[in-house]
N, C-alpha and C positions, 0 to 999 in steps of 0.2 A: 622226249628222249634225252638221254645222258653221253655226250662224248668225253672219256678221260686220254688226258696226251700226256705221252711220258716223253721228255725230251728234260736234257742238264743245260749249262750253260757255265766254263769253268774259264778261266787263261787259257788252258792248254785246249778246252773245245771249243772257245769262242761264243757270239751271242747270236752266231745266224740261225742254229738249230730252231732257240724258242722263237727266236723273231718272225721265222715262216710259220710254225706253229701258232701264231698269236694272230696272223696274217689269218689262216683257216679257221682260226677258231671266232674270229669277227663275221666272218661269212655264214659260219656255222650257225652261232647265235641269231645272223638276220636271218635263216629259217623257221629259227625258234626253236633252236636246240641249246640245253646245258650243257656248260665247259667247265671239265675240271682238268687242273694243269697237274702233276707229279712228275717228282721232282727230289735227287739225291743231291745236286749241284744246282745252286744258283746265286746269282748277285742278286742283294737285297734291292738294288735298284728296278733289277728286271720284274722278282716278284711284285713290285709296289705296281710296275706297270700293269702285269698280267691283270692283279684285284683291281684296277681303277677299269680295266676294258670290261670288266663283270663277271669274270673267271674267278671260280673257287681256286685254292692252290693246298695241296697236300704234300708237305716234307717227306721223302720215305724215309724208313730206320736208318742209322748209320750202318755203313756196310760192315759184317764181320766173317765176308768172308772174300775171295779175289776172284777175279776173273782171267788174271793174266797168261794163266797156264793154255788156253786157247788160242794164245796169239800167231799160232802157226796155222790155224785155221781163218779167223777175224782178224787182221792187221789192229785194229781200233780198239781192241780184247781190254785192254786197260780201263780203257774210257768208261765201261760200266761200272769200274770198282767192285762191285758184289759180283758173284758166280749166274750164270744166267739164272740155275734156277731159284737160285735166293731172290736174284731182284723182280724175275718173273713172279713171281711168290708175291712179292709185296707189291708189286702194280696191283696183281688178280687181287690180291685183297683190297687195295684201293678203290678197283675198278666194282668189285660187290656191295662197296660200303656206299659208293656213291653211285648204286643201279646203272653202271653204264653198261648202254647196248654195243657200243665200240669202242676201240682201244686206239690210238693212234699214237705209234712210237715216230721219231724221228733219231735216230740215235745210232753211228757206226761202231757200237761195241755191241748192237743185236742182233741175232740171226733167228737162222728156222728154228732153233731148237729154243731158245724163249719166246717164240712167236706160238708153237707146238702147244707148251704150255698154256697161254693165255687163252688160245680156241678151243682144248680142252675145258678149259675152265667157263667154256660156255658164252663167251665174246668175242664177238668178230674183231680182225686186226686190221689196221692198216698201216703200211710200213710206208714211209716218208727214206728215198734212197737216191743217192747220186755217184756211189762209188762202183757200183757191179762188180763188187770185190767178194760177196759170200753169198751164202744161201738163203732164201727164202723162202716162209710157207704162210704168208697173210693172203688174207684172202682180196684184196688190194693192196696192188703196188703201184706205187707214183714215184716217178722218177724224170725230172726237166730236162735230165740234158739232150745234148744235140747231138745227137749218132748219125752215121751214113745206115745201122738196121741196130734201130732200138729192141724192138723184139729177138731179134737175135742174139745180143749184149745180153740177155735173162733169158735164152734157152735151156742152159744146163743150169740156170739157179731157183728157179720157182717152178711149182708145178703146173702143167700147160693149162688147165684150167680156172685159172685164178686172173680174176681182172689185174688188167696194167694201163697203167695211163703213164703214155712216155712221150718227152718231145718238149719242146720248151710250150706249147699251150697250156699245161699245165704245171710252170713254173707257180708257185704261191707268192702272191704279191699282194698288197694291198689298196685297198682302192686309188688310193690316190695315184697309183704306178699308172691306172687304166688310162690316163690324158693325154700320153705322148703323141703326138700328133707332129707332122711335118712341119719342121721349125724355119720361119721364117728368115729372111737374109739377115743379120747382124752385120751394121756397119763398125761401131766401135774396135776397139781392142778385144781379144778373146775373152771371154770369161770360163777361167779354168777352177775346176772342184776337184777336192783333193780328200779322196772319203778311205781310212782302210778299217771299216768296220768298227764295233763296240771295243776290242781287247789291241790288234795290232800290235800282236807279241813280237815279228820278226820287224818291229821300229820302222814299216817304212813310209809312214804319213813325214817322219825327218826328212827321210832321203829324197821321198819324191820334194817335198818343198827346195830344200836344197841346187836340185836339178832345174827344177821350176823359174828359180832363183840366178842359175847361171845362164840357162839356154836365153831366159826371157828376162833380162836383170830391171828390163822399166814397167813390167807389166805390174801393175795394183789392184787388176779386178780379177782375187784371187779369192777364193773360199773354202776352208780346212775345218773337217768335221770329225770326231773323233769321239771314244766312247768317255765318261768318266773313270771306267778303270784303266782306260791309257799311262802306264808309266811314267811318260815321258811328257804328261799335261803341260807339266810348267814350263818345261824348251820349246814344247811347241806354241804356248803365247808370247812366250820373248819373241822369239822368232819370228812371229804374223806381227805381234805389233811394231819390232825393228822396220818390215818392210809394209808395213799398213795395209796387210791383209785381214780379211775376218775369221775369226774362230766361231763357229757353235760344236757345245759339245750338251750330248746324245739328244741330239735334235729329232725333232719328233715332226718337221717337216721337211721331210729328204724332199720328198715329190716335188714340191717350189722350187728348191735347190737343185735340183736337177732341172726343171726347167726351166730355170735361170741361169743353165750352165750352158758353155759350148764345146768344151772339151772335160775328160775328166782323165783322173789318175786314180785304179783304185786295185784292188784285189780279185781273184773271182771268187766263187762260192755266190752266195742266194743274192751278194745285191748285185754283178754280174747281168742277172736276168731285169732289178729292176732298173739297170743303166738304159739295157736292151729297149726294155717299154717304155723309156720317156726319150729313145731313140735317140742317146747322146753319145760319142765319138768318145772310145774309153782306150787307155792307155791299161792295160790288166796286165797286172802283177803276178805271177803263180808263188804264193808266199807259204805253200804247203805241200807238200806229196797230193795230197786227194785229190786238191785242182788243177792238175795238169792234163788229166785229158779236158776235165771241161774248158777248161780255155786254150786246148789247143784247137778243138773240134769248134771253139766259136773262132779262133781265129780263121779256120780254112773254110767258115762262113761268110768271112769278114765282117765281124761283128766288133772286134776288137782289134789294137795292136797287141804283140804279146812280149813279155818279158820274162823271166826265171830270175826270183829275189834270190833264187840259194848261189845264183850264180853271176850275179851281176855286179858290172862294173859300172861305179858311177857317170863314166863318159857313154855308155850305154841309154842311159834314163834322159841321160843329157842333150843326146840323140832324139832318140824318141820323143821327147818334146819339142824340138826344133822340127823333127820328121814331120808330124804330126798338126804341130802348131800353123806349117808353113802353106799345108796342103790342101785346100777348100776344096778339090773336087773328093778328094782321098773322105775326107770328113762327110762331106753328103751323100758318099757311098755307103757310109759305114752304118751312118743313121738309116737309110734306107731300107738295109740288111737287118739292120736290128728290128726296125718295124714290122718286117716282115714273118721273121721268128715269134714275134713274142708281142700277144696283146695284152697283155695285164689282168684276166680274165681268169685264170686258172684256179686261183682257192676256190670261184663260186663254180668250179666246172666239177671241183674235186665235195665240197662238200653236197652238190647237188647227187652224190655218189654215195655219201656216207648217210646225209639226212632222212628221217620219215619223211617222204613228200607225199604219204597219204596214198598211195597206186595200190589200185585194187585191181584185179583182173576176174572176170569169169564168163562165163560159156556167152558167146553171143545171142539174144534173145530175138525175136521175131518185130519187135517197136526199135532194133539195132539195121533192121536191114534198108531202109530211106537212106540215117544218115549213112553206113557205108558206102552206099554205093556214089553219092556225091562225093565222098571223100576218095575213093577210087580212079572218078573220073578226071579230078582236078590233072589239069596238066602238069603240075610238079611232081607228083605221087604216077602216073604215066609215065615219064620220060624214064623214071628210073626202075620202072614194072619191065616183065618178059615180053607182058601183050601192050604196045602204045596205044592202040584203039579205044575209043571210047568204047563203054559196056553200056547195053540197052537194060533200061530197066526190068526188064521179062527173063534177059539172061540171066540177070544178075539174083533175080529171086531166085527161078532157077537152080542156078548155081547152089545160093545158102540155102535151100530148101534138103540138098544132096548133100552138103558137108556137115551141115548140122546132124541130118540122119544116119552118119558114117561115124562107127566106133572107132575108125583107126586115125580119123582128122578130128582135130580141135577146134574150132574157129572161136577165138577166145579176143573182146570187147574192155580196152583198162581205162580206166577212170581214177579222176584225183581231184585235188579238195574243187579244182576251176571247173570239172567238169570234163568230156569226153577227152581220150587220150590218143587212142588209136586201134590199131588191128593186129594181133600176133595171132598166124597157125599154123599148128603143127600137122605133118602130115607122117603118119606111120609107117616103116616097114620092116618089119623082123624087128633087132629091140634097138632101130634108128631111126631117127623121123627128120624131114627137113621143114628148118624154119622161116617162115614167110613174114614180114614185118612192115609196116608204116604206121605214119603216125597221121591225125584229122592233119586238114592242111592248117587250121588258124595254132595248130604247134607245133609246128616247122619252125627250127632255129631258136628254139628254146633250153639243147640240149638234155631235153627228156629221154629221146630213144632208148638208152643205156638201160634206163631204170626200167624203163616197160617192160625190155625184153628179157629183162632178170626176174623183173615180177613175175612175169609171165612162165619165167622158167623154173620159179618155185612153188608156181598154182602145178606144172605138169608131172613133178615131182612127185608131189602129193596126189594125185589124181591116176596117173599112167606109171606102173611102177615097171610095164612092160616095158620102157623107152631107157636106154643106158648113154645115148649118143646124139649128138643131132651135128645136123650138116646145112650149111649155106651158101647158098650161091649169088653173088655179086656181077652185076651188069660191068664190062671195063670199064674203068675209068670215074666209077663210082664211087674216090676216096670217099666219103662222108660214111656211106654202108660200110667199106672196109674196114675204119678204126671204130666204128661201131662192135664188128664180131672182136676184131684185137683185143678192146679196149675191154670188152666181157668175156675174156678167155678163152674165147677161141683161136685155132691155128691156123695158119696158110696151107693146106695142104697142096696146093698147086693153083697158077694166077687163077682171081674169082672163085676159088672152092676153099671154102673153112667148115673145121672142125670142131666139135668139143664133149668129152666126155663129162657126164653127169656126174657131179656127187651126192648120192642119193644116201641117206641118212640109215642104218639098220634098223 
């Protein structure tokens, strides 16, 4: 299967868009899925990157027509240069030319109405989003940040039955982010890193050094990383090497640098999250409108200290380095918070969403009812059932003897490339049915569930055309089951009961 990602990379949008994109699309690839990248805006450097990780890359046309008359709608409205349906236009033709079965935009000049387009045109979407600033209509949304009710934040912007994957577990990181781990005592001097992305148009990898420089004037074990389209390259190696600090510039192993750090000074936006997973004590900057809540909502995590570059005064930053610098328990707190947010894990949670992983589902068969019923009985698959009791083998026949002979229940058996998967069934009434779900026990904690129970929901599709709705019910205290129905589009309808209307195809 074919994934094409539309995401730019410009001064004015920065390099975080493709960098997560390029993040998922490595994970994508270890599936054994094609990547192809499109693309109206990019640094030639980026491109070289994307084709050295094994990504095709398709230029679109040059834009001949605008977007900006949207902007009362989209804030971002500019940033696509073409009109939605011009550039929607030339994705769908990208995405035909190179047979891709998904589309995955990352990009805040997109909405529902070029998402409309492209699932028209016969392609699933998934939108890549951190601002809850417009509308949506992909049929996956992924969204990291850190809200008090994420699903709430895209109530009135996507339609309730479209998957969402929100929360920093499915921040997009790349493997090397997954290491962080509980960082041992540091005697020496701090070791501070000083990162503000590929582009760092509002200049302030100067100012943090600067600050760095007065609060802490003997510190040397200092490290300043920067993209090569940084403006101000050349001040900033006068400058590291006046005080004998080190520069890399668009270093391609943050992950080491990062955990060779103990403090860091940086921006928020996508590396934010990978500060978070290598659980390092960050000084964040809000150097843009868009990241303000995300770094404010990580600050009242305590994931971060937080600053405002539009409004900061350099005795401010100067501050906050001494704050910061001075503080060993404040620092172990914050790494701790981070750790706990965020495991580095998220591209392979998201593209295990996107990918064929081969899940077949159908009718449970008669050589199906042994293993059931062992996987039934297991005490993990128990604890979180209505009935804890063991099931005696006689009931248990029984039992699939009466469901399999009932038109209005499904008991539906999914399998994939390893082998048994689990157990989804539906049980009819009028045109609702409730869904019943587990998985064998040796795939527990694989992060499979999701896919089963979609699979599962698009064998009933096709099969029960009487069924418009289904409904589930959740034991308390069962997060794992809950952000399972979330996470595939269902709703809360009140604690333990979720909903979700079918989109059944005419």
């Amino acid at each position: 299967m074919t994934v094409l990602i539309r995401a730019d990379a410009s001064a004015e949008i920065g390099t975080g868009h493709v960098m997560r994109c390029l993040s998922l699309a490595t994970e994508l690839m270890a599936l054994g899925e094609d990547v192809v990248f499109a693309a109206r805006s990019m640094f030639p450097t980026l491109r070289a990157r994307i084709e050295a990780a094994g990504c095709r890359f398709v230029a679109l046309p040059p834009a001949t027509s605008r977007n900006d008359a949207r902007a009362g709608t989209i804030p971002h409205a500019h940033w696509l240069q073409a009109s939605a349906d011009d550039d929607a236009a030339a994705t769908l033709a990208a995405a035909r030319a190179a047979r891709a079965a998904w589309v995955v935009v990352d990009h805040y000049g997109v909405d529902s109405v070029w998402q409309r387009i492209l699932r028209a045109g016969g392609v699933n979407v998934a939108a890549l989003d951190d601002l809850a600033d417009r509308a949506h209509a992909a049929d996956l949304l992924v969204d990291p940040s850190l809200s008090a009710d994420p699903h709430g934040r895209y109530a009135a912007l996507i339609p309730a039955n479209r998957q969402q994957l929100l929360g920093p577990r499915y921040a997009i990181l790349r493997p090397e982010f997954r290491t962080g781990a509980a960082r041992p005592p540091h005697d020496g001097p701090l070791r501070w890193l000083i990162a503000f992305g590929g582009v760092d148009a509002a200049g302030c990898t100067q100012r943090a050094m600067a600050a760095l420089a007065e609060a802490q004037p003997d510190t040397a074990d200092v490290t300043v990383v920067v993209g090569g389209q940084n403006a101000d390259l050349a001040a900033i190696r006068a400058k590291a090497a006046a005080l004998g600090w080190q520069v890399h510039v668009d270093s391609d192993a943050m992950g080491a640098l990062m955990a060779s750090a103990d403090v860091a000074i940086g921006a928020g936006g996508h590396m934010l999250w990978e500060r978070a997973a290598m659980r390092l004590p960050t000084i964040a900057l809000i150097v843009a409108e868009n990241q303000r809540e995300q770094v404010t909502n990580a600050a009242a995590g305590r994931l971060v200290l937080p600053l405002d570059a539009a409004r900061l005064d350099p005795s401010d930053l100067v501050n906050a380095v001494r704050t910061l610098g001075g503080d060993a328990a404040r620092r172990a707190a914050m790494a701790a918070a981070c750790g706990e947010a965020v495991d580095g894990k998220g591209a392979l949670r998201i593209a295990r969403r996107i990918a064929d992983l081969g899940i077949q589902v159908a009718p449970a068969a008669v050589e199906d009812i042994l293993p059931m019923h062992a996987w039934r009985n297991d005490a993990r698959i128990r604890a979180v059932s209505r009935e804890h009791a063991e099931i005696s083998l006689g009931g248990h026949r029984d039992w699939c003897a009466a469901v399999m002979a009932d038109p209005d229940r499904h008991l539906l058996v999914g399998r994939d490339k390893t082998g048994p998967l689990g157990v989804v069934r539906f049980d009819r009434s009028g045109d609702r049915a409730e869904v019943s779900i587990y998985l064998a026990p040796a795939r527990l904690g694989q992060g499979l569930g999701p896919n089963l129970l979609l699979a599962a929901e698009a064998w009933l599709i096709r099969a029960d055309r009487r069924i418009a709705a289904l409904d589930a019910e959740v034991l308390d205290g069962n997060r794992a089951s809950e952000e399972l129905f979330l996470g595939t589009g269902y709703t809360r309808l009140r604690p333990g009961h979720f909903a979700k209307a079918l989109e059944v195809a005419p």
